[in-house]
N, C-alpha and C positions, 0 to 999 in steps of 0.2 A: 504494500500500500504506500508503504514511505515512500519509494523508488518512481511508483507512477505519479505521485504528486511533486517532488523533485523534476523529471522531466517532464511535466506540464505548465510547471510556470517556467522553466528554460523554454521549453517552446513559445508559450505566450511571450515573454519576452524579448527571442528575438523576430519575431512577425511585428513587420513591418505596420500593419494596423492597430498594433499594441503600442508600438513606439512614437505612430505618430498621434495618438490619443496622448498622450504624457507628455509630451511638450504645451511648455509651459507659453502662450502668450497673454502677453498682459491685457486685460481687460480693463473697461473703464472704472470698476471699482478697485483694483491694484492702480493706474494712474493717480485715481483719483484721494487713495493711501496714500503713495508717493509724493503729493502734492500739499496735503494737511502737514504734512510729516514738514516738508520743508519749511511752510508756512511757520509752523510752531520754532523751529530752527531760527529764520528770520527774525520771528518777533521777539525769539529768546535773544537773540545774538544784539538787534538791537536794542531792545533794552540795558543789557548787561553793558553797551556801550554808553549809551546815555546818560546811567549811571556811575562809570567810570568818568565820563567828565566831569565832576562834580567832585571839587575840591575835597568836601568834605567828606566823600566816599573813599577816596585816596587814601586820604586821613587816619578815618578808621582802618581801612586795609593792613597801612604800613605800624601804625599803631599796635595794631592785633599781632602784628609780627613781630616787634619792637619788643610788646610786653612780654607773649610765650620766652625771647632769646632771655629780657630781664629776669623773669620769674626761674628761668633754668639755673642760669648764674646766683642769683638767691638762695637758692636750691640745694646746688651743689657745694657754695661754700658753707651752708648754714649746716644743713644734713650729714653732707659727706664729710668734709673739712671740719666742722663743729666750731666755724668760727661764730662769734656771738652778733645776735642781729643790730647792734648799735653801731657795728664794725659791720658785716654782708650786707647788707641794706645799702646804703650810701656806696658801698663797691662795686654790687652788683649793677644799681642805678648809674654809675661813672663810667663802667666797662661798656657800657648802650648806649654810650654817650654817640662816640664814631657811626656807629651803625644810625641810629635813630637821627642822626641827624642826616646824613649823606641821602636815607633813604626819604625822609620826610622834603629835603631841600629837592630833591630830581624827581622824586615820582609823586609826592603828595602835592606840592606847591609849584612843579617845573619853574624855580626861580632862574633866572637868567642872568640878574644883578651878580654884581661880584662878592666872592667868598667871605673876606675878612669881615666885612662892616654884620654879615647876618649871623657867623660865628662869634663875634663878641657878643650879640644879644642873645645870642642862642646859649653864650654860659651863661651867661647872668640869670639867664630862664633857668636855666639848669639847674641853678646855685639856689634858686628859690625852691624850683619842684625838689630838689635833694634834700633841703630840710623841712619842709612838708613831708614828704613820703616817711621820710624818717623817724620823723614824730608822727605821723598815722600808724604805722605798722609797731612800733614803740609802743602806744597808747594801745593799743587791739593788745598784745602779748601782755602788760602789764593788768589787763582789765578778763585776762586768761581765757581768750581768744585765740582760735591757731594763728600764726605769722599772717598766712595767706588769705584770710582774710582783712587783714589791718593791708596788704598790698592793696589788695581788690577796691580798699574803699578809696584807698591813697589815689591808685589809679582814673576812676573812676573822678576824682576830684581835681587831680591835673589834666586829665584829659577836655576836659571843660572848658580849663581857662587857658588852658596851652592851642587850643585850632585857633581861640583868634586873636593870642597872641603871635602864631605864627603868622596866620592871616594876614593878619593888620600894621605889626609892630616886625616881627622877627627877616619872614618874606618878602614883604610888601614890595613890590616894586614902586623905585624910585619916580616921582613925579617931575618932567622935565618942565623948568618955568622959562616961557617966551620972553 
């Protein structure tokens, strides 16, 4: 029985009336898949652009990257290393320094002005969010709180006042007077 059912769909198979039933052409409801499909694609893709030009979507992007690199270095020295958070804090914040700023100056704010004048404001930012953060994440441990979240609040409160000081004060492109 095995054997006749074996050579009966081998036959069927290669008979030429079998094979040309199985090919595949596309019909108007497969185009018309093909089509929603793309649609959905376009409107994903434009939006997602739309929204990429929008400074303050940048922002957050490069931010969100900013904080995981901060938080790991927090992390590592506090965890691993067992150094005390009065000391990781403020080190891990300063090690982000380079990154969060290169990345916030060309991809969050595409400034164009030149380096020096936005790097002085941008310590002095620094120098403020670093004892803020400091004393957030301080205050959360001392009030016997895990670190991370005295970060998350720090965070969450530099982040605020940091888009439009970059915005306004840090990035801003210079005003040319006629």
């Amino acid at each position: 029985m095995r054997i006749s059912i074996v050579l009966t769909s081998r036959l069927l198979a290669s008979s030429p009336h079998y094979r040309r039933r199985r090919r595949h052409v596309p019909g108007a409801a497969h185009v018309m898949m093909e089509n929603m499909h793309s649609d959905r694609f376009s409107r994903s893709a434009s939006l997602i652009s739309r929204a990429w030009s929008s400074s303050a979507v940048r922002y957050l992007a490069v931010g969100g990257f900013s904080f995981l690199f901060d938080v790991f270095v927090l992390w590592l020295l506090h965890e691993v290393f067992l150094v005390p958070l009065t000391i990781s804090t403020p080190v891990a914040f300063l090690t982000s320094f380079a990154v969060t700023y290169t990345l916030q100056r060309t991809v969050a704010f595409r400034a164009t002005d030149g380096v020096a004048p936005s790097v002085v404001k941008y310590a002095i930012l620094v120098g403020v969010n670093t004892v803020a953060t400091t004393a957030i994440v301080w205050a959360a441990d001392a009030l016997g709180l895990p670190w991370i979240v005295g970060k998350v609040a720090a965070v969450v409160t530099t982040t605020i006042w940091n888009y439009f000081a970059y915005r306004y004060w840090v990035f801003a492109a210079r005003k040319v007077v006629d």
